[in-house]
Structures are given as C-alpha cells and as structure tokens.
DSSP file (Angstrom, degrees, kcal/mol; ACC not computed):
  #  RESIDUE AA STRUCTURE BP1 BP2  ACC     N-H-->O    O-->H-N    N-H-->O    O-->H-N    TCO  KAPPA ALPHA  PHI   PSI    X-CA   Y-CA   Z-CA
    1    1 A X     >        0   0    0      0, 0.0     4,-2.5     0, 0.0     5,-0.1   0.000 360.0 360.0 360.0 -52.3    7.0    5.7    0.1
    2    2 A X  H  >  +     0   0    0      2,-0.2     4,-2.5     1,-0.2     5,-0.1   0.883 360.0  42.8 -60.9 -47.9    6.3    3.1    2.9
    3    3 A X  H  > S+     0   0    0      1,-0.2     4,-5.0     2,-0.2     5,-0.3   0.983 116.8  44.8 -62.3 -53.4   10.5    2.1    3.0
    4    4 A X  H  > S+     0   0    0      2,-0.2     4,-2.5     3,-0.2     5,-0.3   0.861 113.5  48.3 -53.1 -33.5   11.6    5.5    2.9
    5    5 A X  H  X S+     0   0    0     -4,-2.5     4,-3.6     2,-0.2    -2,-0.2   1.000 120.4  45.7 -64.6 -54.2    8.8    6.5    5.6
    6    6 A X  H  < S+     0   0    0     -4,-2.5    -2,-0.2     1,-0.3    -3,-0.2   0.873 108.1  52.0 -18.7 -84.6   10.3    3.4    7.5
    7    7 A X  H >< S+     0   0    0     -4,-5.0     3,-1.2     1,-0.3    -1,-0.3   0.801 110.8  47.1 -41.9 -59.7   13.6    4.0    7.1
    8    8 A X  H ><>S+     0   0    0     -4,-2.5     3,-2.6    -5,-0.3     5,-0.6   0.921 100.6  59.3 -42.5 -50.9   13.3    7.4    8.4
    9    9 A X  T 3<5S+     0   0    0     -4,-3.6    -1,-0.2    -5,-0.3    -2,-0.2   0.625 107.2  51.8 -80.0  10.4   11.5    6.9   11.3
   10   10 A X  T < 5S+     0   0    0     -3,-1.2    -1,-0.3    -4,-0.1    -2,-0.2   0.014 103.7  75.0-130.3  40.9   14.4    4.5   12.5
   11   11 A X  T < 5S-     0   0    0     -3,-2.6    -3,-0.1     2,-0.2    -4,-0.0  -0.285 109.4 -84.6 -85.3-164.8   16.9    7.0   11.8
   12   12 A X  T   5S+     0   0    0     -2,-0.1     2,-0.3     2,-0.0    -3,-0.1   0.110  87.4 122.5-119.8  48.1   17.9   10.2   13.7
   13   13 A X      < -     0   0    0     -5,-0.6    -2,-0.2     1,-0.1     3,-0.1  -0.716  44.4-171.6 -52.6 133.8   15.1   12.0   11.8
   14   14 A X        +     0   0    0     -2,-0.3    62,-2.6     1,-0.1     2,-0.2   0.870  69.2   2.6-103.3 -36.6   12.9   13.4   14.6
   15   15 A X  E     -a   76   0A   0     60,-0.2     2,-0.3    62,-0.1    62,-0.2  -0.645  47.0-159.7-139.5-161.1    9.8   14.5   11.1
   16   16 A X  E     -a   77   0A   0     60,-1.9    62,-3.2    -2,-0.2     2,-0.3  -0.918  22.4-124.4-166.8 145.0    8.9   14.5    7.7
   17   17 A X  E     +a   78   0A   0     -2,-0.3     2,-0.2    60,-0.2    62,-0.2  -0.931  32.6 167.9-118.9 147.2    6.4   16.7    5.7
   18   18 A X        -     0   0    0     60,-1.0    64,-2.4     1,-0.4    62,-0.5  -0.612  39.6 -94.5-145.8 173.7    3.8   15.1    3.8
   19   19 A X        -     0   0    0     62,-0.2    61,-0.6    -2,-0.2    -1,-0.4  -0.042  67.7 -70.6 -72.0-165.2    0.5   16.6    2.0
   20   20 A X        -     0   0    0     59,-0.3    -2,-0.1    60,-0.2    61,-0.1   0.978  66.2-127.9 -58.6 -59.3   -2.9   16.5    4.1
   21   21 A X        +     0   0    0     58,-0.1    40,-2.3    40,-0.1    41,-0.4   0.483  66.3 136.6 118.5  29.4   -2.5   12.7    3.4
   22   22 A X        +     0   0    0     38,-0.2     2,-0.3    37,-0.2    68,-0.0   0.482  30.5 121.1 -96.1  -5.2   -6.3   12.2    1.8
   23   23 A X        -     0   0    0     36,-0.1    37,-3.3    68,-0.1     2,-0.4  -0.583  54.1-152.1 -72.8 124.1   -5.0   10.0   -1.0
   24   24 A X  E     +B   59   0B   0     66,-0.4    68,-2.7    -2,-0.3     2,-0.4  -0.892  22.7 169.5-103.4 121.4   -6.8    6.7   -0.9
   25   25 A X  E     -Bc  58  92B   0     33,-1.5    33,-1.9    -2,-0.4     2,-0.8  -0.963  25.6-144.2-124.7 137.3   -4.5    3.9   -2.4
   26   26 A X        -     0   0    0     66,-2.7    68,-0.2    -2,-0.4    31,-0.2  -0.725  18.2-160.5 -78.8  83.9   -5.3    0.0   -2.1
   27   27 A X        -     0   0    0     -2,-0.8     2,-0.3    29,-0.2    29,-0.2  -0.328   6.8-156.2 -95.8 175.3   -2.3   -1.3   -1.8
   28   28 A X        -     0   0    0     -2,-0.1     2,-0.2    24,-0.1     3,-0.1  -0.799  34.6-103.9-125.1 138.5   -2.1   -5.5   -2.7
   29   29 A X     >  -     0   0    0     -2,-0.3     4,-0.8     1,-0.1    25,-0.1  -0.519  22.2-118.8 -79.9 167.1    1.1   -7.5   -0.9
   30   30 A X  H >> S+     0   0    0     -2,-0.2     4,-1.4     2,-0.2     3,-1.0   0.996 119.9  46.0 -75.6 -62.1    4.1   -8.4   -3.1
   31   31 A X  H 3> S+     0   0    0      1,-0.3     4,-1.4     2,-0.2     5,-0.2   0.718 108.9  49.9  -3.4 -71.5    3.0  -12.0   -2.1
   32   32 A X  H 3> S+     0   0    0      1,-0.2     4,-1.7     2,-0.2    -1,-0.3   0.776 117.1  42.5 -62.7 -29.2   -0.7  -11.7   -2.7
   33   33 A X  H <X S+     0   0    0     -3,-1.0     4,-2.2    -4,-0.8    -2,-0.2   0.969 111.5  55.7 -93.0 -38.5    0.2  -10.1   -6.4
   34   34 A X  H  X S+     0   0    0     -4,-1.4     4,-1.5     1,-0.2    -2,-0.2   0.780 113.6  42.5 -47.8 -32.0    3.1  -12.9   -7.0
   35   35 A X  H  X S+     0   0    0     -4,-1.4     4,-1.6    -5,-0.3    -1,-0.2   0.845 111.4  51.1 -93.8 -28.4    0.2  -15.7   -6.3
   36   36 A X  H >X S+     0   0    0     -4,-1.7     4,-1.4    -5,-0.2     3,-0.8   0.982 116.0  48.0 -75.5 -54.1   -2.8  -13.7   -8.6
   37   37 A X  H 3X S+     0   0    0     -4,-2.2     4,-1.2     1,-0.3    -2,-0.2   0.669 106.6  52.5 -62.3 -19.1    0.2  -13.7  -11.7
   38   38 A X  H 3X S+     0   0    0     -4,-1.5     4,-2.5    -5,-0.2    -1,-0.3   0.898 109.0  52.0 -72.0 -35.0    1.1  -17.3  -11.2
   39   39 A X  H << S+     0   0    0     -4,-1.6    -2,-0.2    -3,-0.8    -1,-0.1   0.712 112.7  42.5 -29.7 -45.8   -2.7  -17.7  -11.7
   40   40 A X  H  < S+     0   0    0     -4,-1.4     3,-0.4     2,-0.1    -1,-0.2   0.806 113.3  53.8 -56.5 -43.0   -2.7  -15.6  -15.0
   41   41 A X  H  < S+     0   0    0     -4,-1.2    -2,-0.2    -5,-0.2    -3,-0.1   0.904 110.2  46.8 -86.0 -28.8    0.5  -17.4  -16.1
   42   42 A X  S  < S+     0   0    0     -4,-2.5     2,-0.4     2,-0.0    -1,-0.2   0.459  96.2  80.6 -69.4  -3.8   -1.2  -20.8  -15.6
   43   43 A X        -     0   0    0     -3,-0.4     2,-0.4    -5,-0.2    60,-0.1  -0.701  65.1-161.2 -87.3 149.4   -4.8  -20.0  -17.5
   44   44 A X        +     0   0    0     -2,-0.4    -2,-0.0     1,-0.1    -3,-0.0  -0.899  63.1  38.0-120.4 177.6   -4.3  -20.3  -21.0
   45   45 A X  S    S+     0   0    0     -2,-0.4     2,-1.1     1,-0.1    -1,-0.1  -0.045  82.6 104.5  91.5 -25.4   -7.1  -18.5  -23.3
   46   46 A X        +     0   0    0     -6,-0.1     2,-0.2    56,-0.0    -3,-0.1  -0.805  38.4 162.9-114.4 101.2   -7.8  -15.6  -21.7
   47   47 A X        +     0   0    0     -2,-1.1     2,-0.3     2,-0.0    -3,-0.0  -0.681  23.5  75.3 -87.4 144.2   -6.6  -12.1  -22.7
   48   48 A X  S    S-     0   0    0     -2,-0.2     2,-0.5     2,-0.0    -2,-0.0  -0.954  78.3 -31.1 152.7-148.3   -7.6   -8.2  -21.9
   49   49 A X        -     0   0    0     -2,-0.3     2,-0.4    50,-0.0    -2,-0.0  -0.930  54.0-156.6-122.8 105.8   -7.3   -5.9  -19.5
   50   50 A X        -     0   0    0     -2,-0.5    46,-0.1    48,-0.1    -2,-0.0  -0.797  16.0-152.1 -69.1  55.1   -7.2   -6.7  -15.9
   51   51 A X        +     0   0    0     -2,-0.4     2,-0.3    44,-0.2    48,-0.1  -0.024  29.5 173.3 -58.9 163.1   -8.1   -4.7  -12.2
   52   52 A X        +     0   0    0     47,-0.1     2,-0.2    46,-0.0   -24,-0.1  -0.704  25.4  96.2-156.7 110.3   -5.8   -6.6  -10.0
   53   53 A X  S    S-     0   0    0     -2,-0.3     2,-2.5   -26,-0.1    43,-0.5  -0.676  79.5 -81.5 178.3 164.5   -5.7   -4.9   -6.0
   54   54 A X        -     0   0    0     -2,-0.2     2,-0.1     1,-0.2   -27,-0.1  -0.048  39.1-135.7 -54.6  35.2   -7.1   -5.3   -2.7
   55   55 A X  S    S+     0   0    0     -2,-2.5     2,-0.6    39,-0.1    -1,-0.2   0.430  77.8 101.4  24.8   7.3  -10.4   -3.5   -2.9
   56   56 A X        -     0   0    0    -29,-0.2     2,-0.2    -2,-0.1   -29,-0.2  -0.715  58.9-161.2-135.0  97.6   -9.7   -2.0    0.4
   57   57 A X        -     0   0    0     -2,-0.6     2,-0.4   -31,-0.2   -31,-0.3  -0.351   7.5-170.2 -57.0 130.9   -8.5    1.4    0.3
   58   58 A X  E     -B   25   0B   0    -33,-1.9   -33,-1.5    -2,-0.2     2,-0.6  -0.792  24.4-109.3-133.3 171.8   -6.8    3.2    2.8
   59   59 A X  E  >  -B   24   0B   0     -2,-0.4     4,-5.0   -35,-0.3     5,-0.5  -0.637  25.8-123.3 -96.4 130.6   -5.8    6.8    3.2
   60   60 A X  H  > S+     0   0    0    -37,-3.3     4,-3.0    -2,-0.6   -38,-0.2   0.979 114.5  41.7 -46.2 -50.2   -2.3    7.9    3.0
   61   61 A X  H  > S+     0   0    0    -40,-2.3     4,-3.4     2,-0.2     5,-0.3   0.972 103.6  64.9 -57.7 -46.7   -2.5    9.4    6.7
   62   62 A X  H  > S+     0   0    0    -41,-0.4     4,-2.6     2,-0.2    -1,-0.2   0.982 114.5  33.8 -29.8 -59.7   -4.4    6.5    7.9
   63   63 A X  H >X S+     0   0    0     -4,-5.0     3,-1.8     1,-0.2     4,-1.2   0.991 109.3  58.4 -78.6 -43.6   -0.9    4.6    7.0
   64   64 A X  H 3X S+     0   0    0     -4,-3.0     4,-3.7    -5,-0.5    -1,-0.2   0.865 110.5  44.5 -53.4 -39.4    1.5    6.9    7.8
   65   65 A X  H 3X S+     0   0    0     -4,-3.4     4,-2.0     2,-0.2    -1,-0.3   0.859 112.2  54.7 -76.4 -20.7   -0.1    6.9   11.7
   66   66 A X  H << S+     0   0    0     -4,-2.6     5,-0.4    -3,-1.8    -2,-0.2   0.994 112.9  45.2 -71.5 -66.0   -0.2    3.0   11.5
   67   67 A X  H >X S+     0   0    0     -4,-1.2     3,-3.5     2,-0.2     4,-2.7   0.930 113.7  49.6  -7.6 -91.3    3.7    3.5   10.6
   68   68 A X  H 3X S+     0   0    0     -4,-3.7     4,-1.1     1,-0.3    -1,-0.2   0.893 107.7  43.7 -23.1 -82.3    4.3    5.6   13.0
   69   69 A X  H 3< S+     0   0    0     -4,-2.0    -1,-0.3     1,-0.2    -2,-0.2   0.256 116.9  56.3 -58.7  14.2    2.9    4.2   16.1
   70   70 A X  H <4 S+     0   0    0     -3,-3.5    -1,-0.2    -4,-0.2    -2,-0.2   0.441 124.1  16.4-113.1 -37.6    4.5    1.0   14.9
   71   71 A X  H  < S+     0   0    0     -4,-2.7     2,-0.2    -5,-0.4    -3,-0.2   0.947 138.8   0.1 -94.6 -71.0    7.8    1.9   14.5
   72   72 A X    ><  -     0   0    0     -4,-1.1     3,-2.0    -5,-0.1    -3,-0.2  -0.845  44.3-172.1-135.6  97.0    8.2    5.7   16.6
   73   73 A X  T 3  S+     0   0    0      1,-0.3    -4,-0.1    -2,-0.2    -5,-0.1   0.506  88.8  53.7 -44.6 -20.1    5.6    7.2   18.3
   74   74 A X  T 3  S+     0   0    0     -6,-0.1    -1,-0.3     2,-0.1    -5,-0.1   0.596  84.6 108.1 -96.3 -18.5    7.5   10.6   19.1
   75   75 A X    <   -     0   0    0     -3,-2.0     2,-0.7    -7,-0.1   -60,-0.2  -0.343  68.2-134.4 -86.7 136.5    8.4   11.0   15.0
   76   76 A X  E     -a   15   0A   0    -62,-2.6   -60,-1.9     2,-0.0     2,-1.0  -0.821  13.8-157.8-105.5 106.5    6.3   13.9   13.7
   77   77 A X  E     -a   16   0A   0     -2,-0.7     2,-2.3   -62,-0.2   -60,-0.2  -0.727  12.1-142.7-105.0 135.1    4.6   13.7   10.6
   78   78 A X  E >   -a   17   0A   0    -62,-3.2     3,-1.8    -2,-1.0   -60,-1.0  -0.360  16.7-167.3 -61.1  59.9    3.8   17.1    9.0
   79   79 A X  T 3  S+     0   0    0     -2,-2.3   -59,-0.3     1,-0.2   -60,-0.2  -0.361  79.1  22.5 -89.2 126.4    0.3   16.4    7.5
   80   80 A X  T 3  S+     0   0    0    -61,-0.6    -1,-0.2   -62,-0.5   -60,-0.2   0.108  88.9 111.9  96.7  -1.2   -0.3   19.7    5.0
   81   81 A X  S <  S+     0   0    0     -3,-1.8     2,-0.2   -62,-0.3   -62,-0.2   0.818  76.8  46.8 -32.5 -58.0    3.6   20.7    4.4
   82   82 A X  S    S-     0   0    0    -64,-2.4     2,-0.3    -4,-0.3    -2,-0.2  -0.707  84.9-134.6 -90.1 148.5    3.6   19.8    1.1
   83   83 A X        -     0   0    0     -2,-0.2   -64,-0.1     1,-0.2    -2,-0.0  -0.699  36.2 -82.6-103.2 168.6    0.9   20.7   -1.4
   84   84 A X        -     0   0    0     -2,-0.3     2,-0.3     1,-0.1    -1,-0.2  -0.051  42.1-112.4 -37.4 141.5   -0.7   18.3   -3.9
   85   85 A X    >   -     0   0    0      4,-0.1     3,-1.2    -3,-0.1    -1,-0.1  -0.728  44.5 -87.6 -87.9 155.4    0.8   17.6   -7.1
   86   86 A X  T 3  S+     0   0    0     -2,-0.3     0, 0.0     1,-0.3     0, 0.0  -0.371 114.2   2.9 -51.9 155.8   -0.9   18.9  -10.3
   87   87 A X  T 3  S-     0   0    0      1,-0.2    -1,-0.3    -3,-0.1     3,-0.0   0.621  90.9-175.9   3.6  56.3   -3.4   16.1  -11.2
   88   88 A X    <   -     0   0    0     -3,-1.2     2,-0.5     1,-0.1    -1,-0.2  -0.237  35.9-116.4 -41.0 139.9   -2.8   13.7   -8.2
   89   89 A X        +     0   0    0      1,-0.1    -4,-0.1   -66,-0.0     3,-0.1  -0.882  33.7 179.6 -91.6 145.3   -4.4   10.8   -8.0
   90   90 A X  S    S+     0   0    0     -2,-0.5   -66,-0.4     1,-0.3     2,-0.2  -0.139  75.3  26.3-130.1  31.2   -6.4   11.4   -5.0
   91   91 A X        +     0   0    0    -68,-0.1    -1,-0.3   -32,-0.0     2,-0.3  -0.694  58.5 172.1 179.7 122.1   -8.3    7.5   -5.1
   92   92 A X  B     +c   25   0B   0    -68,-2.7   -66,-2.7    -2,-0.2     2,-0.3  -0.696  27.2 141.3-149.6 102.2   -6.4    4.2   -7.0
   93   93 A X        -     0   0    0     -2,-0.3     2,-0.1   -68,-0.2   -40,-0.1  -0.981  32.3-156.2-134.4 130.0   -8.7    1.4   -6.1
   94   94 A X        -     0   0    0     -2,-0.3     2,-0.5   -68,-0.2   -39,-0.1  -0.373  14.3-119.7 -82.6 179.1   -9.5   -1.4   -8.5
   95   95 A X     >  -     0   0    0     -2,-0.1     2,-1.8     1,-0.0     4,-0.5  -0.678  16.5-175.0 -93.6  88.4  -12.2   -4.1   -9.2
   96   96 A X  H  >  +     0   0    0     -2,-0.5     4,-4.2   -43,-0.5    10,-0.1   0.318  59.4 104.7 -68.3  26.7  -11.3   -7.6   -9.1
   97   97 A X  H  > S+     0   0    0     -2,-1.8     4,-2.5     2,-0.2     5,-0.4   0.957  80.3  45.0 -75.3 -78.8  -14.3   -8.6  -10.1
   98   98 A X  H  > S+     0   0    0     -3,-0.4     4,-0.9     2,-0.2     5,-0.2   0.816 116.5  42.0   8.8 -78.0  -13.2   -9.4  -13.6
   99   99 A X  H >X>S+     0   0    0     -4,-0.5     4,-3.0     2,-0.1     3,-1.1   0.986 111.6  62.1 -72.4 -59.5   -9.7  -11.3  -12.8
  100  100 A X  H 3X5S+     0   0    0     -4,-4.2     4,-0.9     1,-0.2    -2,-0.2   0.831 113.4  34.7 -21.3 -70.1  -11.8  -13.4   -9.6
  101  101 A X  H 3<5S+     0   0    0     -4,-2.5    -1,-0.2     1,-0.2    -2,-0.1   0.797 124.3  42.2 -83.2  -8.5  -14.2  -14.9  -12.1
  102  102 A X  H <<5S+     0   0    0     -3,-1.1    -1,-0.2    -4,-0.9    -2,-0.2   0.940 137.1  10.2 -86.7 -47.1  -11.8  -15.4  -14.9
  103  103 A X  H  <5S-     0   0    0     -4,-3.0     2,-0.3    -5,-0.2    -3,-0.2   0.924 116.1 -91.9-102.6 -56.9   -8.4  -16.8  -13.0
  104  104 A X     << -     0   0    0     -4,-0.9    -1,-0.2    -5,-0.7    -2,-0.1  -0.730  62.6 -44.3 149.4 156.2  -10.1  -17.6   -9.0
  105  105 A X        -     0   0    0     -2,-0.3     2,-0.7    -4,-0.1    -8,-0.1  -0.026  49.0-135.2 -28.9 132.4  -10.3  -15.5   -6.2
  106  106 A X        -     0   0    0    -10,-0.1     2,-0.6   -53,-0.1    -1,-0.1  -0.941  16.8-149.1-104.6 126.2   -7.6  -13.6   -5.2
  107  107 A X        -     0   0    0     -2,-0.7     2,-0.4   -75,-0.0   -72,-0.1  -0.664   9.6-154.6 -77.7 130.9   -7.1  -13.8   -1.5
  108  108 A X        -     0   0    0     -2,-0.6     3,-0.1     1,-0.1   -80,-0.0  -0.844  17.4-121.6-113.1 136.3   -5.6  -10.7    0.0
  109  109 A X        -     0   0    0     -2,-0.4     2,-1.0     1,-0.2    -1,-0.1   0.202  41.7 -75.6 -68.3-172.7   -3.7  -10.9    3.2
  110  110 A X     >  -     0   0    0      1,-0.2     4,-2.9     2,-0.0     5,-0.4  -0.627  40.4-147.5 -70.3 112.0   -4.4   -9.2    6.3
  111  111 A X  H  > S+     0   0    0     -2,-1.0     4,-4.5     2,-0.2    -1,-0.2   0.840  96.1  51.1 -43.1 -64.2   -3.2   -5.6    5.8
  112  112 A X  H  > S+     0   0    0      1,-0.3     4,-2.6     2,-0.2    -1,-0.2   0.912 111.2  46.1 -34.6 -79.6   -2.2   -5.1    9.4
  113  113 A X  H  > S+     0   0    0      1,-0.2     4,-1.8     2,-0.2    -1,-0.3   0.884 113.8  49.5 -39.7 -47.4    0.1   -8.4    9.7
  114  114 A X  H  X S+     0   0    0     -4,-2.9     4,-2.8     2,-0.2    -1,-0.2   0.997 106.8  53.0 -73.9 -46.3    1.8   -7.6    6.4
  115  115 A X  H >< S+     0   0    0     -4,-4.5     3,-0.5    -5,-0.4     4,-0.4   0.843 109.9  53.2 -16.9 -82.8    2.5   -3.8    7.6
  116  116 A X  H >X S+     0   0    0     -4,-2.6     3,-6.2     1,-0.2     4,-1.8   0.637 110.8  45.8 -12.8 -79.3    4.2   -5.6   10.7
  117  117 A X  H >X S+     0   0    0     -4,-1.8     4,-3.9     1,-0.3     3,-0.6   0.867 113.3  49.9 -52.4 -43.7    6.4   -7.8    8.3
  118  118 A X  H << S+     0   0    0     -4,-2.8    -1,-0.3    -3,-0.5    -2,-0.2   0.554 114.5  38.7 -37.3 -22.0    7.2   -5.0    6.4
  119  119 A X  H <4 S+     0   0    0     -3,-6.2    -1,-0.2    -4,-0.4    -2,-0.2   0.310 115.7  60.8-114.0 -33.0    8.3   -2.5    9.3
  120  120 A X  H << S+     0   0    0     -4,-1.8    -2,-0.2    -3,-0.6    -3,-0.1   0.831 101.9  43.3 -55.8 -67.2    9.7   -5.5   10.6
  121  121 A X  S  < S+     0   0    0     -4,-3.9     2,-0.6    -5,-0.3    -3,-0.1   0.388  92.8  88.9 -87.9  18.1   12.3   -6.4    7.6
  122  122 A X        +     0   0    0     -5,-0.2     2,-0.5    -3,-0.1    -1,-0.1  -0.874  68.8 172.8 -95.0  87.7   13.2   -3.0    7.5
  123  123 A X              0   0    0     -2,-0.6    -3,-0.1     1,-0.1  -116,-0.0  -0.848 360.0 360.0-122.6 108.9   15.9   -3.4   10.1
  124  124 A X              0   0    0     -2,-0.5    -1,-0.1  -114,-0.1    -2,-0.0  -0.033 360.0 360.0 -40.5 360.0   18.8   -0.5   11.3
C-alpha cells in the first residue's frame, strides 16, 4: 500500500479512495526486521512461535495524512469510498515480549524518519 499510495501521489493522480481508514497496523522497518532475524539466525536453541513488530500501532488514515502532507498536500484522499473487506483485520499489533527476552531487544527506528526515507526513495 504505502508505494502504490506514494507513487500516486507523485503522479498526475489528483485522489484515491480508501475505506474509513480505522485499521490499526504496526508496521516494523525492513531494517529493524533484517537486524531482529540476524538475531534469531545467530541464537542457537531456541524454537517456537515468535511476535516480531513495533508495538506501536498506527491507523491506516493516520498514515495516509502523514503521506500526504509529505509528499502532496492538494492530493485527495477519499476516506469511506471503499467499504471493508469481509473479515478485515481491523488491529495487527504484536508482543515482542517473548522474542526481547529470548534473542535481545529489538530496537525499532523512529517511525517518522523512516516514512521520510521511504517517500524519499520513491523518486519520479
């Protein structure tokens, strides 16, 4: 979603239509998840079933306006165009409570700064 949203809004799409936007996803940087799986791949012993993301949820609209106003403030996003899909996930946040004590802390970057570079290396 985030490239395509990107991508658009530095085209000559003027909107886009979206659901309300109320879906809360945590998302984790590609970085931040490349450094917790070299951490896995360097423990030996330890098996199961893992939460692995940034505990900090954010709302699909929330990003979409961060987007926006980062890339083009005049681009119109259609918040309630689309309906819901049968069984949405309308929340995907883990605990990393689990993988922290077993592999180390995962440090998760600053959300904001990584947007940027993301919006950033999308370039037209």
């Amino acid at each position: 979603l985030i490239p395509s949203v990107i991508l658009k809004m530095k085209s000559d799409y003027k909107e886009m239509d979206f659901t309300l936007g109320e879906q809360k996803y945590a998302y984790l940087y590609v970085k931040d998840f490349a450094e917790s799986i070299s951490k896995v791949i360097a423990h030996q012993g330890s098996s199961g079933i893992y939460n692995l993301s940034s505990n900090k949820a954010i709302s699909l609209k929330e990003l979409l306006l961060k987007i926006k106003a980062s890339v083009n403030p005049k681009f119109k996003l259609n918040f309630g165009n689309k309906p819901y899909r049968p069984n949405q996930s309308m929340h995907i946040e883990g605990d990393s409570t689990k993988f922290n004590e077993t592999f180390g802390k995962v440090e998760t970057s600053n959300f904001e700064e990584k947007l940027h570079l993301v919006i950033n290396s999308y370039q037209i």
